[in-house]
PAZASE-529409 format. One line per 2 residues: number of its first residue (from 0); for each residue x, y, z of N, C-alpha, C. Coordinates in Angstrom, 1 decimal. Each point is the difference from the previous one (the first is absolute). Example, Ala and Ser with C-alpha at 12.3 -4.5 7.8 and 13.67 -1.06 7.14 Angstrom:
# residues 2
0 = 13.2/-5.7/7.8/-0.9/1.2/0.0/0.9/1.2/0.0  -0.4/1.1/-0.7/0.9/1.1/0.0/-0.8/1.1/0.8
***
This chain:
# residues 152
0 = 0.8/-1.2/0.0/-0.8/1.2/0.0/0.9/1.2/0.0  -0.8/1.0/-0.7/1.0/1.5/0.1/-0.5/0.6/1.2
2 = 1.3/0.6/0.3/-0.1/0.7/1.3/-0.2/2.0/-0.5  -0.9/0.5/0.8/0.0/1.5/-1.2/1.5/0.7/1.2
4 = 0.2/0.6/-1.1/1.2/1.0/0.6/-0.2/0.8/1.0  1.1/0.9/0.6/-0.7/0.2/1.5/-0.8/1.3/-0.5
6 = 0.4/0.4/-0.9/-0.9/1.3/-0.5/-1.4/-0.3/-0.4  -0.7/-1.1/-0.6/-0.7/-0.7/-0.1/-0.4/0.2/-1.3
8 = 0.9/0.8/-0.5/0.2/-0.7/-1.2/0.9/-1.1/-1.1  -0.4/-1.0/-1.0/0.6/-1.1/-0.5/0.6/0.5/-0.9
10 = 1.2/-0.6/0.1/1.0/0.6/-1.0/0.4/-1.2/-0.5  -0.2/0.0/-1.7/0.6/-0.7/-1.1/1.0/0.3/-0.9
12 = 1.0/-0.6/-0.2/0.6/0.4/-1.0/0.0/-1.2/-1.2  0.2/0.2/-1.3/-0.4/-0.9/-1.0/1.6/0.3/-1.0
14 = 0.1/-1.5/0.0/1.3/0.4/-1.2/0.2/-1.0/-0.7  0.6/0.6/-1.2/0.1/-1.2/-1.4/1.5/0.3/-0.5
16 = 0.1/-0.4/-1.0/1.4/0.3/-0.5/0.4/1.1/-0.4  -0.4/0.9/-0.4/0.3/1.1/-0.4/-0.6/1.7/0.6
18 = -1.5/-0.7/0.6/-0.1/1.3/0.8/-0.6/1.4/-1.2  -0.2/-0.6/-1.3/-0.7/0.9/-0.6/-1.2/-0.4/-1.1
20 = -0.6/-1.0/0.2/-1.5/-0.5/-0.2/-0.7/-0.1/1.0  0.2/-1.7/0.4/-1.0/-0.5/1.0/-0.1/0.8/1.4
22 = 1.5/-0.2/0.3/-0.3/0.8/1.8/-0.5/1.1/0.2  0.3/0.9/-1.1/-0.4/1.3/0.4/-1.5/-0.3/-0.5
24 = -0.5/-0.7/-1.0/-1.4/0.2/-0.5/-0.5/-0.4/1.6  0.5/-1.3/0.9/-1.0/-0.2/1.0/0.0/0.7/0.8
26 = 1.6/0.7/0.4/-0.1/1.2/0.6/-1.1/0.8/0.1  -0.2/0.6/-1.0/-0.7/1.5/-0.7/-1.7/-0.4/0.6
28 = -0.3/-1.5/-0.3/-1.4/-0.5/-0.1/0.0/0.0/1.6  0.7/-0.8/0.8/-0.4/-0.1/1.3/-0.1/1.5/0.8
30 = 0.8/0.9/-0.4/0.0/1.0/0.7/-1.2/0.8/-0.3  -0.5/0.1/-1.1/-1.2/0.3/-0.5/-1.7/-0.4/0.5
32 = 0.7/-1.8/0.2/-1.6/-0.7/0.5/0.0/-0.2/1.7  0.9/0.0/0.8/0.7/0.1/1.2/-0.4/1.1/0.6
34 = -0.1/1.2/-0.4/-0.5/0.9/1.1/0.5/0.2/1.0  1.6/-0.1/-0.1/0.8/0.8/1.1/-0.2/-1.1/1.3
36 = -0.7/-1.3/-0.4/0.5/-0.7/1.4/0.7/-1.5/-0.8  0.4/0.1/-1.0/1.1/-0.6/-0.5/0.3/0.5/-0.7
38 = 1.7/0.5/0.2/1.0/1.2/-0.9/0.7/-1.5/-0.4  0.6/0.5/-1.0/0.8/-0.8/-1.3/0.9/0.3/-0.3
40 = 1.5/-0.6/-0.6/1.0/0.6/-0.7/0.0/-1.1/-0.6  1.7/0.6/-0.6/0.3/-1.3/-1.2/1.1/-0.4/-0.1
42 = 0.6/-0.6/-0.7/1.8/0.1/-0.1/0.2/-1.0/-1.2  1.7/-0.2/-0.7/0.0/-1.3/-1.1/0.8/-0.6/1.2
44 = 0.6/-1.5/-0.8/1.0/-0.4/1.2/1.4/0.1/-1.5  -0.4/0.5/-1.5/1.0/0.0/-0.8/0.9/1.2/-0.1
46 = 1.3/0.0/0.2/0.4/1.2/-0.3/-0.1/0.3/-1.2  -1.5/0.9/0.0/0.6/0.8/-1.7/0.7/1.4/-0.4
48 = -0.1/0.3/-0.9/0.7/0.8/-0.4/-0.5/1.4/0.7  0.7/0.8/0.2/-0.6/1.6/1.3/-0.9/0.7/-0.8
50 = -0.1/-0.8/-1.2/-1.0/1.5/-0.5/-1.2/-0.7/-0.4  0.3/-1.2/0.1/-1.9/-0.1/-0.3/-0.6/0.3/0.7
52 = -1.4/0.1/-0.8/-0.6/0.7/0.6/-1.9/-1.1/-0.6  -0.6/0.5/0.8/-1.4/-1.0/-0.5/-0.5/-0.2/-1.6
54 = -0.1/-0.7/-0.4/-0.1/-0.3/-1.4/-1.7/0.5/-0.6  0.3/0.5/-1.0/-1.1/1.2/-0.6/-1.2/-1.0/0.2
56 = -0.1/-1.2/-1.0/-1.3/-0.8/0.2/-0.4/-0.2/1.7  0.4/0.0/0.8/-0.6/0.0/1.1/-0.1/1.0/0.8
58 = 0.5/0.8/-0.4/-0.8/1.5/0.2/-1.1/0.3/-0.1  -0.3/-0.4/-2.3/-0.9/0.0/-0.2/-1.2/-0.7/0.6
60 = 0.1/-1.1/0.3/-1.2/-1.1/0.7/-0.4/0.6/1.0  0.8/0.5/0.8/-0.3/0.7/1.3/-0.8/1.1/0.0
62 = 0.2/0.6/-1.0/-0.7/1.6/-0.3/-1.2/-0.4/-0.4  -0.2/-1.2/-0.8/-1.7/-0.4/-0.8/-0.3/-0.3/1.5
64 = 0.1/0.1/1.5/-0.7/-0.7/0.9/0.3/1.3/1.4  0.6/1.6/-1.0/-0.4/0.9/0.7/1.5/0.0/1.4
66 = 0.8/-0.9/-0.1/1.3/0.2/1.1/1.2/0.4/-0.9  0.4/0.9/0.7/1.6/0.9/-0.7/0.9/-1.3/0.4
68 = 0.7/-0.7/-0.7/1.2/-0.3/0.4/1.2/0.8/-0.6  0.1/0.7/-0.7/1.0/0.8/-0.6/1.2/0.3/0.7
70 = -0.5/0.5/1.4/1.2/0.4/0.9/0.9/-1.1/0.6  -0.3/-0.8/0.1/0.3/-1.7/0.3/1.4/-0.4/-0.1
72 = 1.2/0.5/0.7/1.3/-0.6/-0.3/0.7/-1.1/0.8  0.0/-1.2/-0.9/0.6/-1.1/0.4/0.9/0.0/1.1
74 = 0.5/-1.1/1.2/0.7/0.0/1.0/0.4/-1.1/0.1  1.1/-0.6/0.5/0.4/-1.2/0.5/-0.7/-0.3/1.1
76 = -0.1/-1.1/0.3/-0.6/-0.6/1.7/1.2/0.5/0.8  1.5/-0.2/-0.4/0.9/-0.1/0.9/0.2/1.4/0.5
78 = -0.3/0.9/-0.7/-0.7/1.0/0.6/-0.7/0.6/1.0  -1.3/-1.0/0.1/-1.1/0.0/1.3/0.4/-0.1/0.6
80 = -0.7/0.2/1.4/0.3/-0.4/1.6/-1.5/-1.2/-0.2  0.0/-1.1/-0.2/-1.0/-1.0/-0.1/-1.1/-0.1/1.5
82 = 0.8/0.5/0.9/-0.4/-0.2/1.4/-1.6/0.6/0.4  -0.1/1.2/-0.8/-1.3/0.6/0.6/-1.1/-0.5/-1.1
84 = 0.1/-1.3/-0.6/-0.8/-0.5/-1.0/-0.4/-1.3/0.8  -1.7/-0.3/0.0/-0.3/-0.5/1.0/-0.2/-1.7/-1.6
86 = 0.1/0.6/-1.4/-0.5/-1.3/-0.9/1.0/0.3/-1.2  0.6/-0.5/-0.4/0.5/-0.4/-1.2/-0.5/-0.3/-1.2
88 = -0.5/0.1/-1.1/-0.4/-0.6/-1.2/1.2/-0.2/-0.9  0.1/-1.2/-0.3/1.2/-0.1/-1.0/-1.1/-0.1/-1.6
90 = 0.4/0.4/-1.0/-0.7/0.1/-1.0/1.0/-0.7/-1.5  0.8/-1.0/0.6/0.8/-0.7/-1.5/0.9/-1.0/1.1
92 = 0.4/-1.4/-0.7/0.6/-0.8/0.3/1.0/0.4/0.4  1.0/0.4/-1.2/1.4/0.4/-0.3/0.3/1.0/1.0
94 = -1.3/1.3/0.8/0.4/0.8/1.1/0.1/-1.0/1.5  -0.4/-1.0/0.1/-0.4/-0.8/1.4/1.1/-0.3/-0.1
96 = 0.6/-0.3/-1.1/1.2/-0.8/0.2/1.5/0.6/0.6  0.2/1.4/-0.6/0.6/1.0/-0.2/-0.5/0.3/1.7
98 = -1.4/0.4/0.2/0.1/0.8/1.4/0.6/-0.8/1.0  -0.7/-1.2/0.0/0.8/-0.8/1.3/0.7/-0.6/0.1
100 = 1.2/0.1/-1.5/1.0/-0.1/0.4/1.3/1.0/0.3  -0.5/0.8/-0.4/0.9/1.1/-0.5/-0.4/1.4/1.7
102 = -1.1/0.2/0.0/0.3/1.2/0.7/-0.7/-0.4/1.6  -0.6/0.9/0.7/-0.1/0.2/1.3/-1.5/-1.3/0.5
104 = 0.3/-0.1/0.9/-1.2/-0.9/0.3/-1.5/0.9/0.5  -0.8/-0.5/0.1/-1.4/0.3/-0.2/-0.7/-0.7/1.0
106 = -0.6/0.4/1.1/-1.2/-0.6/1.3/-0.8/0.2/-0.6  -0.8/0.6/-0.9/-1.4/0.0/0.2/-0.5/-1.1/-0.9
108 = -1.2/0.1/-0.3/-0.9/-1.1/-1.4/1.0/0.2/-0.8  0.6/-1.2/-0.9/0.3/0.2/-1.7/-1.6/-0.7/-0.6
110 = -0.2/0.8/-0.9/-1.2/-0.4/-1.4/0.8/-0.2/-1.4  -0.2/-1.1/-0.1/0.2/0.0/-0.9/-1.1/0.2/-1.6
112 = 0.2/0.6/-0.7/-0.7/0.1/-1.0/0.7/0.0/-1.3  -0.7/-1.0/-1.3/1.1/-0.5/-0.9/-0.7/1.0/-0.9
114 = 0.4/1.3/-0.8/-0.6/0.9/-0.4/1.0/-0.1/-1.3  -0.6/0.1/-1.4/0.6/0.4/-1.0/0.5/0.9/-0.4
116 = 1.5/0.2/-0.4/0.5/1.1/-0.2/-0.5/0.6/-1.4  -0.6/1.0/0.0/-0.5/0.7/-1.6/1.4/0.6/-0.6
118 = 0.8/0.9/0.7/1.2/0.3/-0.7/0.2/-0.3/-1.7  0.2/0.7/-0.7/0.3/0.0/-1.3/-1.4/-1.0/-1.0
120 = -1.2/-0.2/1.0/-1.4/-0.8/-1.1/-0.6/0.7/-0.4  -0.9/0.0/-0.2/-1.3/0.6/-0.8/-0.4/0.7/1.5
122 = -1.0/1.3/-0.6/-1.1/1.0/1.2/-0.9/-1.3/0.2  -0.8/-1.4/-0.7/-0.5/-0.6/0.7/0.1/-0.9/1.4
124 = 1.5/0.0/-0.4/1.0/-1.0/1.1/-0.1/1.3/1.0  0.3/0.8/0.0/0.2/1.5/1.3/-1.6/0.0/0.6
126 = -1.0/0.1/-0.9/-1.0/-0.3/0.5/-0.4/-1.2/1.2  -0.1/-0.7/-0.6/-0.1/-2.1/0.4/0.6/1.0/1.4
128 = 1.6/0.1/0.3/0.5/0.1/0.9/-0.9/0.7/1.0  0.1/1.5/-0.5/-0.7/1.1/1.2/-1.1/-0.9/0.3
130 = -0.9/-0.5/-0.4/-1.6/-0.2/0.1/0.2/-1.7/1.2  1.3/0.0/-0.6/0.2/-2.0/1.2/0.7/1.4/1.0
132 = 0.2/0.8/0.2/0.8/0.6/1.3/-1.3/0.7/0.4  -0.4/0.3/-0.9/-2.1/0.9/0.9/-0.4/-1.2/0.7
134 = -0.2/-1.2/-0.4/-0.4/-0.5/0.5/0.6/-1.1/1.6  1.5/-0.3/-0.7/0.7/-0.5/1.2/-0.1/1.0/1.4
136 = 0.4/1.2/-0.4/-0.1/1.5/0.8/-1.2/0.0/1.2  -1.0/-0.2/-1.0/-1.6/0.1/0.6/0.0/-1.2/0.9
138 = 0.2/-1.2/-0.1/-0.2/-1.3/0.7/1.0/0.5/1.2  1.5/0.5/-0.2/0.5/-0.2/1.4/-0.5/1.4/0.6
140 = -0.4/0.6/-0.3/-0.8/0.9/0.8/-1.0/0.1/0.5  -0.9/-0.9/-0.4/-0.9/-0.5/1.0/0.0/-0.8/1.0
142 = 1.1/-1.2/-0.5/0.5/-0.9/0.8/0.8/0.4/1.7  0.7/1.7/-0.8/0.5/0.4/1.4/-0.9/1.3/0.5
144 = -1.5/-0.2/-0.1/-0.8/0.9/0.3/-0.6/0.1/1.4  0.2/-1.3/0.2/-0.2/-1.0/1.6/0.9/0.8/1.0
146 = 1.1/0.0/-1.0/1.8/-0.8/1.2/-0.5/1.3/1.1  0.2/-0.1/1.0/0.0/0.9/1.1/-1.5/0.6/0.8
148 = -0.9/-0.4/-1.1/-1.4/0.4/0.5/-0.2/-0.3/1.6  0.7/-1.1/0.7/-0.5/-0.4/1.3/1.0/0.5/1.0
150 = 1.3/0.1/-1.0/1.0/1.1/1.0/-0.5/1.2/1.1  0.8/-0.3/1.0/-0.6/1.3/1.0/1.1/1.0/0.3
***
């Protein structure tokens, strides 16, 4: 079970390989459907290159659904302080592999979610994605809609 933070708000961070499709689209969505009692971030576990920056097609998908991601600049995990994240979403194989072996350890929930990377497909594939993240998004937010209700 998730424990809520002592602020009592749930803190997720969500990360994929690169930190400039998927995580930030779940980012952008949870923080949106969350309502300030679960904040979100994001991170890659790949070092890429310092100047990328979010890729136009998923910009665009974001904008047909009314969220700016534009401002959105990629980060390493190794970066984070992981500590004040009460859940982890890993969002690609290749990053689970990379995080736990490679950087800092993690107490809270890991989720795993096997999410397709759109990177370089079609706007239909960026679609598919955002609309499986509206909806993954929506399920764990209800799921942690409970967590704390009985808390005193």
């Amino acid at each position: 079970m998730v424990q809520k933070s002592t602020d009592s708000v749930i803190k997720v961070i969500f990360v994929c390989y690169g930190n400039a499709c998927r995580s930030p689209m779940a980012e952008i969505i949870c923080n949106s459907f969350g309502k300030k009692k679960i904040i979100a971030e994001s991170a890659e576990v790949c070092p890429a290159l310092p100047h990328i920056d979010v890729d136009k097609p998923t910009i665009a998908v974001m904008e047909e659904i009314s969220l700016d991601i534009s401002k959105h600049k990629p980060r390493h995990i190794h970066s984070v302080d992981l500590s004040p994240f009460d859940i982890l979403i890993n969002m690609s194989p290749v990053a689970a592999q990379d995080l736990f072996e490679n950087y800092q350890p993690f107490s809270g929930k890991i989720i795993e979610w096997d999410v397709t990377d759109p990177r370089g497909r079609s706007p239909i594939i960026y679609r598919k994605v955002r609309d499986d993240l509206r909806g993954r998004v929506s399920a764990l937010i209800k799921d942690l809609a409970g967590v704390g209700k009985n808390d005193n």
